[in-house]
TIKEVO-198514 format. One line per 4 residues: their letters; for each residue x, y, z of C-alpha. Coordinates in pm, 1 decimal, always signed. Example, Ala and Ser with C-alpha at 12.3 -4.5 7.8 and 13.67 -1.06 7.14 Angstrom:
<sites>
as> +1230.0:-450.0:+780.0 | +1367.0:-106.0:+714.0
</sites>
This chain:
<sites>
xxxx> +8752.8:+8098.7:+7788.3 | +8490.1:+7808.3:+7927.2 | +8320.2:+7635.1:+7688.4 | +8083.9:+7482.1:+7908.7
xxxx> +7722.1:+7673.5:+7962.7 | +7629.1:+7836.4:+8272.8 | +7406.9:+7621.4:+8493.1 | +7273.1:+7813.9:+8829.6
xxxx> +7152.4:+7607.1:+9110.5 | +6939.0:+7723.5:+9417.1 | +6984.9:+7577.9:+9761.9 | +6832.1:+7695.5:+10038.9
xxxx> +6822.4:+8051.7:+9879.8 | +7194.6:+8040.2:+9821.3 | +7259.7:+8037.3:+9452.1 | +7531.1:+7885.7:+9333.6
xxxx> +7708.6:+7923.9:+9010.6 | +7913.0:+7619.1:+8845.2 | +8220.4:+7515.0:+8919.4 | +8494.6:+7641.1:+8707.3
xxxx> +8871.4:+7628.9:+8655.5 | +9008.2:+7954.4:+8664.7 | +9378.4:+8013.5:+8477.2 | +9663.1:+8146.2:+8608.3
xxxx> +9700.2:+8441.3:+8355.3 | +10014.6:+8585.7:+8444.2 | +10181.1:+8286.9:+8511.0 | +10505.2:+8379.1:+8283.1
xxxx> +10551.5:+8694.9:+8555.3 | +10865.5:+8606.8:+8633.0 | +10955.4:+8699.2:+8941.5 | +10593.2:+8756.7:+9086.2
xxxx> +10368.9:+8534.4:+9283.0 | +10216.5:+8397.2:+8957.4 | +10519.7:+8258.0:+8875.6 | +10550.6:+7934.9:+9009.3
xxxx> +10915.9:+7925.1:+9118.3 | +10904.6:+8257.0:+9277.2 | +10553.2:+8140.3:+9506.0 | +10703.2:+7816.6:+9614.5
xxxx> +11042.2:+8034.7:+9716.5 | +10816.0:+8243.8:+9956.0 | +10647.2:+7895.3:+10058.6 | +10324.8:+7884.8:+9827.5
xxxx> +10202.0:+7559.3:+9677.5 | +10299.1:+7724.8:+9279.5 | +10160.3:+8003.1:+9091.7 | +9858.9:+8200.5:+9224.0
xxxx> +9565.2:+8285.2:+9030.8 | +9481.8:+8654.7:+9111.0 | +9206.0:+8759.9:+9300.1 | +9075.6:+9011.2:+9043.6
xxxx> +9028.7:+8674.7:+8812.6 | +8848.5:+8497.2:+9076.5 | +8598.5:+8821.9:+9006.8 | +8531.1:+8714.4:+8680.8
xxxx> +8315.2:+8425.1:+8790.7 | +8030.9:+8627.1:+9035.1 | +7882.0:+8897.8:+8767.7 | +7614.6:+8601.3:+8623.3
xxxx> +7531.5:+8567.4:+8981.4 | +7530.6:+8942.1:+9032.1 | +7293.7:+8996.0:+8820.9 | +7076.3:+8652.3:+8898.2
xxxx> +7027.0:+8798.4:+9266.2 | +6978.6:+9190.8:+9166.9 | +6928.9:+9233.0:+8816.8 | +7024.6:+9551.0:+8611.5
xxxx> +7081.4:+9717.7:+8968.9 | +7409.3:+9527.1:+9034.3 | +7616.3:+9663.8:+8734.6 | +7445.7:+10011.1:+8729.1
xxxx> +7521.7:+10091.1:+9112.2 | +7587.3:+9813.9:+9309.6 | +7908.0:+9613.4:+9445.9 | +8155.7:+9337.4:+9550.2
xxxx> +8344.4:+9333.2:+9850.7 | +8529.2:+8971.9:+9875.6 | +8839.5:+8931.1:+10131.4 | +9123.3:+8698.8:+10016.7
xxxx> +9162.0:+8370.4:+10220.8 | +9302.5:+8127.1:+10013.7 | +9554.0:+8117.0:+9708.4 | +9470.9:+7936.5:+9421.0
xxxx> +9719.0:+7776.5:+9119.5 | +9624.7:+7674.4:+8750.6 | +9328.3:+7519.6:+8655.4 | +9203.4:+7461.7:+9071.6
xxxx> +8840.0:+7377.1:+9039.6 | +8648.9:+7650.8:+9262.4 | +8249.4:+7772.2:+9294.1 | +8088.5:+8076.2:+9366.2
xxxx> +7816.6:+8176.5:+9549.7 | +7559.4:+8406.1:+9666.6 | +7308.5:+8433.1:+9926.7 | +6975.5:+8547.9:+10008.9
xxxx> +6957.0:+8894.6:+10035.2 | +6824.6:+9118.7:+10313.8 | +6707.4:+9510.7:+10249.4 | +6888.6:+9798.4:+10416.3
xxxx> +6763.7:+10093.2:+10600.7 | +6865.1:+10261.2:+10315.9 | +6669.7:+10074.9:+10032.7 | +7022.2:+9895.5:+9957.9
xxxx> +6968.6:+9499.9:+9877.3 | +7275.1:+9333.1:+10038.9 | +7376.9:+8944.5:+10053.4 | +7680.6:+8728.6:+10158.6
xxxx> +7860.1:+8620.9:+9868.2 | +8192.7:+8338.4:+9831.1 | +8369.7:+8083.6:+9689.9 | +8523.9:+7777.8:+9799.2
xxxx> +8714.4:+7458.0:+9628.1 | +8491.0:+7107.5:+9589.1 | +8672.2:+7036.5:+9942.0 | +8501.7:+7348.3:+10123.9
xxxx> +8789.9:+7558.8:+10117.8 | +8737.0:+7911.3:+10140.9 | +8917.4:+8091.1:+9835.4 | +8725.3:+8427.6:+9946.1
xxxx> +8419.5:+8569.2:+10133.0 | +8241.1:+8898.6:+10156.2 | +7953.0:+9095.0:+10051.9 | +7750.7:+9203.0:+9737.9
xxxx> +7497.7:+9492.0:+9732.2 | +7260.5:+9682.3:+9457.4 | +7053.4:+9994.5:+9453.0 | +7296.3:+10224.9:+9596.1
xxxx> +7620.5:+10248.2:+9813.2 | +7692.4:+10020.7:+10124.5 | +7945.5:+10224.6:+10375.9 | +7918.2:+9917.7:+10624.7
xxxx> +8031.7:+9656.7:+10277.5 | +8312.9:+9353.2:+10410.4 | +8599.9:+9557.1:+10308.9 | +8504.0:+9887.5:+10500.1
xxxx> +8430.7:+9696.7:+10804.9 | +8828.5:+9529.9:+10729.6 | +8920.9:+9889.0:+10722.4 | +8789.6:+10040.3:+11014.9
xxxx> +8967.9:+9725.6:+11224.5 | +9287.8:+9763.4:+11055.5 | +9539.7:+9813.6:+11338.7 | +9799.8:+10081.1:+11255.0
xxxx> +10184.8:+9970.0:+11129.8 | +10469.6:+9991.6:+11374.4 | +10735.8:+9930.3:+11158.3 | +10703.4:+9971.0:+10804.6
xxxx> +11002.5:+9919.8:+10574.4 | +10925.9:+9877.1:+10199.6 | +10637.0:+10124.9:+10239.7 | +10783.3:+10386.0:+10432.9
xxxx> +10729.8:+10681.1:+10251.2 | +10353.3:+10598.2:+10249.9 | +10091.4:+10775.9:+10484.5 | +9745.8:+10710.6:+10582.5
xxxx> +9558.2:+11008.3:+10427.6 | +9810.1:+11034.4:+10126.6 | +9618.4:+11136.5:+9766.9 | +9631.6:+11162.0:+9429.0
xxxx> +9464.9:+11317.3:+9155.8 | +9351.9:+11261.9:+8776.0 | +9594.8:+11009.9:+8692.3 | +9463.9:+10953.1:+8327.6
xxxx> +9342.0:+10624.2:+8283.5 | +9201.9:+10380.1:+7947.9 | +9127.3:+10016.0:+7922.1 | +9244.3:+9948.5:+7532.7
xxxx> +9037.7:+9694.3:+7340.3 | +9279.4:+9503.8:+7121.4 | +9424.3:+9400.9:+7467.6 | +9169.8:+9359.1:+7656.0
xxxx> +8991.4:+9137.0:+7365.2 | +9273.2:+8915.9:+7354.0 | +9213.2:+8862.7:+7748.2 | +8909.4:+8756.7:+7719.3
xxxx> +9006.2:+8412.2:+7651.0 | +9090.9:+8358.3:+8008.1 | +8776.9:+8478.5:+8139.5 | +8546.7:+8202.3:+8296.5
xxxx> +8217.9:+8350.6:+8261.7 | +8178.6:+8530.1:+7942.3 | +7914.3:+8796.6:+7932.1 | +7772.8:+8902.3:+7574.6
xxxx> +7822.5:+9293.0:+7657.0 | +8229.8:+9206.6:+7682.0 | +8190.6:+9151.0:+7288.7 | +7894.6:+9335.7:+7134.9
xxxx> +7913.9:+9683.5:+7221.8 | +7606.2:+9740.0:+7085.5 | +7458.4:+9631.2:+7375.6 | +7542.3:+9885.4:+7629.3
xxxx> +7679.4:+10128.6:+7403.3 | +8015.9:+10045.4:+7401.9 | +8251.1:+9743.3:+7483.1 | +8193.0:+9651.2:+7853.2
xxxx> +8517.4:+9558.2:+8065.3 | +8519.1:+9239.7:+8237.5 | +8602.5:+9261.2:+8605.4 | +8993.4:+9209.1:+8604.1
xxxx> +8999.0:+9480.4:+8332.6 | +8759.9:+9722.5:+8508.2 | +8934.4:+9666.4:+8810.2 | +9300.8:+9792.2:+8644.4
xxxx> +9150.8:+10024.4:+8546.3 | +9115.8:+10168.5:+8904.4 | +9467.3:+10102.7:+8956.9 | +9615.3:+10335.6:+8810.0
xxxx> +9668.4:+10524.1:+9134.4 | +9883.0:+10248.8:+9294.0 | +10242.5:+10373.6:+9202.7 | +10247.1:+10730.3:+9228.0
xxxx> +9992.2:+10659.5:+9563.0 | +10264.9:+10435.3:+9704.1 | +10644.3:+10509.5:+9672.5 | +10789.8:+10189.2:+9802.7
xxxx> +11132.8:+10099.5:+9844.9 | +11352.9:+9832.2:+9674.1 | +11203.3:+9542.5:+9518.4 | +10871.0:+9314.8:+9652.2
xxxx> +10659.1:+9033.4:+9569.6 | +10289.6:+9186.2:+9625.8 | +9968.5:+8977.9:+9648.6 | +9608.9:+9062.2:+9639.8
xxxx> +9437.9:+9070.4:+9967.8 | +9139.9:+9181.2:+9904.8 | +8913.1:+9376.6:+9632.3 | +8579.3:+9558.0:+9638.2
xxxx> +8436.1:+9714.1:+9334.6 | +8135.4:+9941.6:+9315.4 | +7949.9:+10078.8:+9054.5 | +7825.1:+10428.1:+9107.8
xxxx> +7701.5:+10518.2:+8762.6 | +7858.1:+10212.7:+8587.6 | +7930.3:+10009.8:+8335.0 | +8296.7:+10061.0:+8302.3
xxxx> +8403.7:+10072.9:+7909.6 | +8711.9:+9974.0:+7680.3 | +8847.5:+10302.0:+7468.8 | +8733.8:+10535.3:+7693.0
xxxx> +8926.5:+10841.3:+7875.5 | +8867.2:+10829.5:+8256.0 | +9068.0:+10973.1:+8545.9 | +9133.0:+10823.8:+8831.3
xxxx> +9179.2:+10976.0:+9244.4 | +9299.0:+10760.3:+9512.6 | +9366.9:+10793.4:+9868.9 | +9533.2:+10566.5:+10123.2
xxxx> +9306.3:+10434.1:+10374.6 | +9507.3:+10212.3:+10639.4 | +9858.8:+10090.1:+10638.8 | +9933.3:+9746.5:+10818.5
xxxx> +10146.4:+9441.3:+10886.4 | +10151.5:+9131.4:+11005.5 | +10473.1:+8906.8:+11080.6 | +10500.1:+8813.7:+10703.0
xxxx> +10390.3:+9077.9:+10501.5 | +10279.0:+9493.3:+10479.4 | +9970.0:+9574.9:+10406.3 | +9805.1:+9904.9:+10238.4
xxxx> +9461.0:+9964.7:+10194.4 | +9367.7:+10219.6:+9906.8 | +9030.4:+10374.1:+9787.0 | +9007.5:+10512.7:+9447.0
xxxx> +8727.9:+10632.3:+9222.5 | +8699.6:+10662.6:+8829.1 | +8546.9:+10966.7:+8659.9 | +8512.6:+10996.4:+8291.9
xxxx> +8756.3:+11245.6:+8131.5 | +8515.7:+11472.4:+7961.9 | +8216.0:+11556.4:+8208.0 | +8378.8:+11425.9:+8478.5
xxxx> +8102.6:+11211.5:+8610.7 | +8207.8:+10949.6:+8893.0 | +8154.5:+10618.5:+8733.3 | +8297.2:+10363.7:+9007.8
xxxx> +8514.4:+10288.2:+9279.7 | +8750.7:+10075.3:+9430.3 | +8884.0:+9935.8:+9757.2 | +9211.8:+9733.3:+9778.8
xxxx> +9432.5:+9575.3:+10017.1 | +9746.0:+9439.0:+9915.4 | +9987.5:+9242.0:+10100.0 | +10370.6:+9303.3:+10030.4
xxxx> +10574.3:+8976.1:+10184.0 | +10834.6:+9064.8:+10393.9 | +11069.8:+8722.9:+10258.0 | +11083.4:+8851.3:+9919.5
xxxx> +11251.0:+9185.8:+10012.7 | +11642.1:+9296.5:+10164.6 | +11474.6:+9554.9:+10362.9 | +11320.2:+9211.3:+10537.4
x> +11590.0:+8961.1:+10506.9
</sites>
């Protein structure tokens, strides 16, 4: 966990948050592409840090730009564009935001290394749901597979239902030392009424749907491509029941890797109210499987 305060700075109407060093929490994967001898096998520079951890640094931003709005029922959408390792310096941003047809407060939000590299890019909304976010428009250009191997059992239109899902606290806790921007509500549950999950957490707990959604074959090396999480009636809490529904969106490839794109959507367990939802892209490389090679 950073020990250094957060400082926002305003250029321009861009705000930008301070530049941290995210780690590579899963780094002793072995065998995955946090794992430094596995990345630089399928040509990476080491170990990537995961997308859902570069989340972790926008919510102070978030909530800078929309207030209370942004966690209640508003979004991320951020598209993948360059991999990280351990301890890579890297800034986020937001800009100014415009107002909808809809009432909907949208503005461009990224992050990039001290160099200008562009880790990720996409949108961020508040005050209700954005259909036309960076990820759906990714979706609706997503040119259909032609010859899918690990995911071959998978369809566009595939579902699943209620797959019981629960972000435990003792673990979740223990994660938090990782986390670059550390928000009071991820401690004191007082606050919101219960223990808030940090992004990374939230967003697992959204995946739940991924492996009985997609039955691949034989064994991969995935990656994040891309994430977008949106609150419909959020915060999302530690020690509570939810269930989860997914639903394949788009299936994909590209001369090193298959893609799927996945929408799913949490509902607590009880009075199964929708709480948020999520929109991934993942991108299986082709080098790390026999089907490929």
């Amino acid at each position: 966990m950073t020990t250094e305060p957060f400082t926002l700075e305003a250029r321009d109407g861009v705000l930008a948050g301070p530049v941290r060093r995210p780690i590579n929490l899963s780094r002793d994967a072995a065998g995955s592409i946090h794992d430094d001898a596995t990345a630089q096998t399928l040509g990476f520079r080491g170990g990537a840090v995961a997308g859902n951890i570069h989340f972790e640094q926008f919510p102070p931003l978030m909530l800078a730009r929309f207030g209370e709005d942004w966690r209640r029922r508003g979004g991320l959408s951020l598209y993948f564009l360059h991999a990280t390792t351990d301890g890579e310096p890297v800034q986020a941003f937001v800009g100014a935001p415009e107002t909808l047809a809809n009432g909907v407060r949208r503005a461009s939000a990224w992050m990039e290394t001290p160099e200008g590299v562009r880790v990720c890019e996409g949108t961020a909304w508040a005050g209700g749901e954005d259909l036309d976010s960076a990820l759906r428009r990714r979706v609706a250009q997503q040119k259909p597979a032609t010859d899918l191997r690990i995911l071959r059992s998978s369809r566009v239109g595939d579902t699943v239902r209620d797959i019981p899902s629960r972000l435990d606290s003792t673990t979740a806790l223990r994660r938090l030392e990782g986390v670059t921007e550390p928000l009071p509500e991820y401690r004191d549950a007082a606050l919101f009424g219960g223990l808030v999950a940090a992004p990374a957490v939230a967003i697992d707990a959204l995946r739940a749907v991924e492996k009985p959604l997609f039955p691949t074959d034989g064994d991969y090396v995935g990656m994040f491509g891309a994430i977008e999480l949106e609150f419909i009636d959020g915060p999302i809490f530690l020690d509570r029941d939810y269930r989860v529904d997914g639903r394949v969106l788009a299936l994909g490839e590209s001369p090193k890797t298959e893609v799927t794109w996945y929408e799913s959507t949490l509902r607590e367990a009880q009075q199964d109210r929708p709480v948020a939802r999520l929109v991934m892209m993942s991108r299986l490389l082709k080098a790390s499987s026999a089907l490929w090679t």
